[in-house]
C-alpha positions in Angstrom: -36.0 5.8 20.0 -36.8 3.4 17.0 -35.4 4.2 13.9 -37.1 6.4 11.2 -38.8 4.0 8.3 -36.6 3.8 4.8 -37.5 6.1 2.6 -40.2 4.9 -0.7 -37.4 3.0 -3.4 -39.2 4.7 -6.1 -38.6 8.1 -4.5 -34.6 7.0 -4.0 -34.5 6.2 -7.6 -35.7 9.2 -8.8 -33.3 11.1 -6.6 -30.5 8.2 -7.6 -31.4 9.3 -11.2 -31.3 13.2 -10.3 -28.0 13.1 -8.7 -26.5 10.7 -11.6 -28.0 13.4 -13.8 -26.1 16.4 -12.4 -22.8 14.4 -11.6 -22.7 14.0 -15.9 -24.1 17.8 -16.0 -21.3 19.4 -13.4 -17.8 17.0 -13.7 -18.8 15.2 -17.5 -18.3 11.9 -15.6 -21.0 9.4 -14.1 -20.7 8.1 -10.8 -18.4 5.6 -9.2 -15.9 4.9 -6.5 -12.9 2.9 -7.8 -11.4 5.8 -9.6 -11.3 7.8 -6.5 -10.2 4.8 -4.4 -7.2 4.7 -6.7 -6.3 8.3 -6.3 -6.5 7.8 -2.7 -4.1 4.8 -3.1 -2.0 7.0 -5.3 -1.8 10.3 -3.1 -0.9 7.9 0.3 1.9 6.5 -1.9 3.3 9.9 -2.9 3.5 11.0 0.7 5.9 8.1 1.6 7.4 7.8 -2.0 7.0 10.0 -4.4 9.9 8.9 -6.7 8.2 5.5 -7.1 5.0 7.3 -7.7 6.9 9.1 -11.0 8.6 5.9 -12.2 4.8 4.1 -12.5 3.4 5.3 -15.7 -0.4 4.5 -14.3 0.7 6.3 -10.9 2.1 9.2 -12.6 -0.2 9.9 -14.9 -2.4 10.6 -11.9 -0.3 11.9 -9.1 3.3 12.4 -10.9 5.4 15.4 -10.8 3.6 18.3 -8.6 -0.2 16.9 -9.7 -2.1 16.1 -6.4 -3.8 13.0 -7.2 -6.4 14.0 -4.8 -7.3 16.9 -7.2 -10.3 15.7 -8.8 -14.3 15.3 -8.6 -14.4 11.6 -8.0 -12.1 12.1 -4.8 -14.7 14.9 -3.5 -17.9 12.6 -4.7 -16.4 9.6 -2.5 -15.9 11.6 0.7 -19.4 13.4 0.2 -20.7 10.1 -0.5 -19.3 9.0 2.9 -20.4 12.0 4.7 -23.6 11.6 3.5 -24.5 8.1 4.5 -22.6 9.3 8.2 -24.8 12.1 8.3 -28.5 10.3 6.7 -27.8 6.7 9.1 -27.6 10.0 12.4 -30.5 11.8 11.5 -32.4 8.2 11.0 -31.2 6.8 14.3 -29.9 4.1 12.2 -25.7 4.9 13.0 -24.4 1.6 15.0 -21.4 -0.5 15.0 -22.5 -4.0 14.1 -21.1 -7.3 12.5 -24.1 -8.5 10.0 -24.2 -12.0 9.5 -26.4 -15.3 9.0 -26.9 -17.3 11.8 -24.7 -20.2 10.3 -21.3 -17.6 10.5 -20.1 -16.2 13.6 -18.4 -12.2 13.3 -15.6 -13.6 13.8 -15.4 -15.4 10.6 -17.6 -12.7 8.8 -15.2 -9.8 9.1 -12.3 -11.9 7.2 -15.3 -13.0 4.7 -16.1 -9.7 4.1 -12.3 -8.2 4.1 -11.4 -11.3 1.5 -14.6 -10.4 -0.5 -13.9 -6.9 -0.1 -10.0 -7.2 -1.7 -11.6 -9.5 -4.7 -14.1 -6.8 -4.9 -11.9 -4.5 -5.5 -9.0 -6.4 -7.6 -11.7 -7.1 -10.1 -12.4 -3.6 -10.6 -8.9 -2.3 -11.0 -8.9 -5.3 -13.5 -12.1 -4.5 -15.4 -10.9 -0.1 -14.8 -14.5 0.2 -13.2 -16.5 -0.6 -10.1 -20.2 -2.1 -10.7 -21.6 1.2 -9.6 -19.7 3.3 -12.2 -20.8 0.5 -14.8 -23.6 0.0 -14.3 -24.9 3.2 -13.3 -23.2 5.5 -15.6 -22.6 3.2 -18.6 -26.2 2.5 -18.3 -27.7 5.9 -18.4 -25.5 6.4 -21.3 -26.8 2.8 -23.0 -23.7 1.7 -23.3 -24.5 -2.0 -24.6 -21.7 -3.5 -22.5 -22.8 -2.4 -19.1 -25.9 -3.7 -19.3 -25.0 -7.3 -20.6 -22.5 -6.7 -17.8 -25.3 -6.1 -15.0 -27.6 -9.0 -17.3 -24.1 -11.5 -16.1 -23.4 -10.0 -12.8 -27.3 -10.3 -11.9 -27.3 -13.7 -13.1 -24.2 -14.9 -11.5 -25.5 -13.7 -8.3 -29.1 -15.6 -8.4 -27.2 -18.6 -9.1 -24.8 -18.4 -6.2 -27.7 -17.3 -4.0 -28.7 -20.7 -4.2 -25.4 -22.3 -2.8 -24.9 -20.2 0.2 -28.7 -19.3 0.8 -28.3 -21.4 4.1 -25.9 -18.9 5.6 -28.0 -16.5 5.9 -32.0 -18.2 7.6 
């Protein structure tokens, strides 16, 4: 069976809008994933050291003493954002294992690409307390002026490295 079409992107962004909406409405935070990721990072942590996890003022602050670090919206956001996608790629016929890549990179060399991408990725938003999404979603439906000269740079940076590895990819 082929896979069902995508659905209208004006459609998703309304819906993108409405669920950014009720996420400010029902926790009083936006969306994003980094903040969760580190309370994941924090809760495996306690489970194999939970003394190192109260001497770290960052890790304690979140998952210190008898606080589960798991115990908060983000965490529950980030596994209902995975269950959804699981759930919407099934019902689309669009759930498969595959290795994207350009024909000038084989999978083998992807995966580390991707894994090394993946760990600046997520470095740089530890670093900057914020993932892209969480910026520039919720800090722009809030106006804050640095998110969007943020996205402005991020945007920009991206067009002009397109250009350098456009060849990897037709």
């Amino acid at each position: 069976m082929e896979p069902k079409p995508f659905i209208n992107p004006y459609l998703a962004g309304v819906m993108l809008g409405v669920v950014l909406f009720t996420a400010f409405a029902v926790t009083h935070s936006g969306l994003g994933a980094s903040g969760a990721v580190s309370r994941l990072q924090v809760a495996a942590t306690s489970a194999v050291a939970q003394d190192y996890v109260d001497r770290v003022g960052y890790f304690a602050a979140i998952g210190g003493g008898d606080r589960s670090a798991l115990d908060h919206s983000s965490v529950m956001m980030l596994l209902g954002t995975f269950a959804g996608g699981m759930v919407s790629s099934w019902r689309n016929r669009r759930l498969k294992v595959e290795v994207c890549h350009g024909p000038s990179i084989s999978p083998r060399l992807r995966l580390p690409l991707a894994l090394l991408g993946g760990i600046i990725m997520g470095y740089g938003a530890r670093l900057a307390r914020g993932c892209t999404s969480g910026n520039a979603l919720s800090g722009g439906a809030v106006l804050s002026a640095g998110s969007w000269a943020f996205m402005f740079a991020v945007f920009a940076g991206a067009y002009m490295l397109a250009y350098f590895v456009r060849k990897l990819w037709n």
